[in-house]
Steps between C-alpha positions, in 0.01 A plus 500: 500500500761201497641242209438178575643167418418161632710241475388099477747218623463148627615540812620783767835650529692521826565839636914412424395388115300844491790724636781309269271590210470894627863509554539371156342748291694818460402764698270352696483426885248355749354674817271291659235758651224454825230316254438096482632293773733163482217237498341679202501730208787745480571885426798590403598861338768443236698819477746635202792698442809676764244646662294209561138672379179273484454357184218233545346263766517157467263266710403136523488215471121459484331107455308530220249250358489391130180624449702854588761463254481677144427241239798692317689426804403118531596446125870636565575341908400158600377506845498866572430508905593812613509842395731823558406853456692755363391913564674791400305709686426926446611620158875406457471381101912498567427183753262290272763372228718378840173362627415293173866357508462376848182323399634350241831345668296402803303308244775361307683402833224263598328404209195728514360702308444907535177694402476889424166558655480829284544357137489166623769401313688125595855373590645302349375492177528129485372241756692313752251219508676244297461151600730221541435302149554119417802383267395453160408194343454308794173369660367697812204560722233764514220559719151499355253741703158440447234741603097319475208714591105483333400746242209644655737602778738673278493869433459618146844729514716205615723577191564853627543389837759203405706760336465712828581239723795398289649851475486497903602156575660345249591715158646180338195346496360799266370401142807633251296300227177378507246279269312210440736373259871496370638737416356659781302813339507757833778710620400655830797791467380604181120409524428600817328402785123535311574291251596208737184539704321523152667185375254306738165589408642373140693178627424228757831373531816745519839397520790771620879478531633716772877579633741263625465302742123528403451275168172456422152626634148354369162636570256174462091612445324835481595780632440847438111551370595255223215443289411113561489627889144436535407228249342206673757277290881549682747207572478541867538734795847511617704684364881509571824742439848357480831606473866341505820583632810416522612284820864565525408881541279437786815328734527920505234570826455845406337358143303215725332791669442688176314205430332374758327887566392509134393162522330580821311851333403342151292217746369744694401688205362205345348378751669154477358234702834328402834576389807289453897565434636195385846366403488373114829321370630384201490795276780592283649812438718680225573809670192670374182352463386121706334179306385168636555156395174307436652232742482756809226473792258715515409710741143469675281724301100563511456550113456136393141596720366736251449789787390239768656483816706178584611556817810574650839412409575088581872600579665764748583804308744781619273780579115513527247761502151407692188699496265467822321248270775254582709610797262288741554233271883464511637709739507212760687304272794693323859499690736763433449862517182703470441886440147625577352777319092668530403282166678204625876355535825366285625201616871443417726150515850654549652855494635398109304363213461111548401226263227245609791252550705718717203621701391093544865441591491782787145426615456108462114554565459795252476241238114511594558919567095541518196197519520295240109611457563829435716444191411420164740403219551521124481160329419316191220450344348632813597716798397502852310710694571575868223342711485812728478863356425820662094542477585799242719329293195217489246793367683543151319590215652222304512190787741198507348182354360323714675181690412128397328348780684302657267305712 
């Protein structure tokens, strides 16, 4: 039998950082014992008292992947990487209250967070995730993620698996309120997690606010087993899920790869065949809540089509997500960086979030960032169509118009 505690921080300790922090707490005193070895985990015996008896083992650090992280432990550390465990090993009750101490200081020392694996109890009681926020009253930028995929290719318990995603990724971008109108009617603390998922069999549009730096989150079409599902008359097939967030809180790269991994699970859940991050300014802000003047550009948006596919974006965007659908199409094209995954690959102008402008201004050819035939755009009274689609994309229930004949 042993007490165990596991303790969640961003990044390792060095063996001096460790020993400072033994020496510090009364009583306590390091022995470093055979286990572990320099180029990995360690095993150290921490001892107590004049007569310097065992009191618990303390080993680590261990690389641990998000999907490995307690959702409880996400929502309190931002970028929790590796992991320490804490052991008071045999049946020495006297050792586990020096034991939970150490856990807890090793955690407050570098911003982590400890677990009790028996009652599974949290420290801190409050999060260290806060983000870097904009001054109020002034205008700013945020970065508009866009997630399109087709609705027979979306599973019915995509609300359940949003929230599950969001819990393990990115908590902020969880649905405090939720609704189809204001005041939003949903509370997901109080109402739970069924009566989100049952909000869209009832609702074809839902609207959310999360946590800063998340601001909004919309859910365009029909998700969920709603009940127009299956009736030949629908606006169109794709579907999309959007969120925005703040941009001064991703110059922080530890929330840029909070991001980017939930933006790169909620396409892969999806299945996206495209998926954008884009740079939106001109937005004002009062220290709570955003608005936008009617004067501002919009962004490039697919629901002037009525559920049709346009085409891709006519301007370089930050980040992109590409299905197999495309990634024949553009990947000889795009310049900057690319990140392959099974269902396809995020392609990425810059390490920080850029504008169109900015990305243009560091890549004078981006300007055209994929063939100009591949992109469609939003325009009045009409908007184009790309000229060349993926064959699926062509196979929609509800097709483009067809082009004027030019000849």
């Amino acid at each position: 039998m042993s007490y165990d505690l596991a303790v969640y921080l961003p990044k390792a300790l060095d063996v001096e950082t460790l020993t400072a922090l033994v020496d510090a707490s009364p009583g306590l005193q390091l022995e470093e014992s055979a286990g572990g070895s320099a180029a990995g985990p360690q095993n150290w015996h921490i001892l107590r008292g004049k007569k310097a008896a065992y009191c618990f083992t303390l080993e680590g650090s261990y690389l641990v992947e998000p999907e490995d992280v307690p959702h409880e432990v996400t929502a309190a550390v931002l970028g929790a990487r590796v992991m320490y465990s804490i052991m008071v090993e045999g049946s020495n009750a006297a050792s586990i209250p020096h034991a939970v101490r150490f856990a807890k200081r090793l955690a407050k020392e570098a911003n982590g967070a400890a677990q009790d694996l028996q009652t599974e109890e949290i420290w801190p009681k409050t999060s260290n995730r806060a983000a870097a926020r904009p001054e109020r009253d002034t205008m700013i930028d945020i970065v508009e993620v866009r997630w399109y995929h087709l609705m027979d290719e979306v599973r019915d318990d995509l609300p359940q698996r949003y929230l599950d995603l969001a819990r393990q990724y990115l908590p902020e971008a969880l649905p405090k309120r939720f609704g189809s109108y204001e005041p939003l009617q949903g509370n997901l603390a109080r109402d739970g997690d069924e009566a989100f998922v049952k909000f869209f069999a009832e609702d074809k549009d839902v609207f959310a606010v999360g946590t800063f730096p998340t601001a909004g989150i919309y859910f365009t079409g029909i998700f969920g087993g709603h009940m127009n599902q299956d009736r030949p008359i629908r606006e169109g097939d794709v579907q999309a899920v959007s969120l925005k967030i703040h941009r001064v809180a991703l110059e922080d790269p530890r929330w840029q790869e909070a991001l980017e991994r939930f933006f790169v699970a909620m396409a892969i859940e999806l299945r996206s065949f495209y998926a954008a991050a884009e740079v939106d300014s001109g937005w004002g802000w009062n220290g709570r809540s955003l608005w936008c003047y009617a004067s501002k550009p919009s962004l490039y948006y697919q629901k002037e089509a009525w559920g049709r596919w346009l085409g891709l974006s006519p301007h370089p965007v930050w980040m992109a997500w590409f299905s197999s659908l495309y990634s024949g199409l553009v990947r000889p094209h795009l310049q900057g960086a690319v990140q392959e995954y099974p269902e396809g690959f995020v392609h990425r102008f810059g390490d920080e979030p850029l504008g169109r402008e900015e990305i243009i201004e560091r890549w004078p050819t981006a300007a055209e960032w994929v063939p100009t035939e591949l992109t469609g755009e939003v325009g009045q009274p009409e908007s184009r169509f790309a000229d060349v689609m993926p064959e699926r994309l062509t196979q929609m229930l509800v097709p483009p118009p067809l082009k004027p004949d030019r000849t």
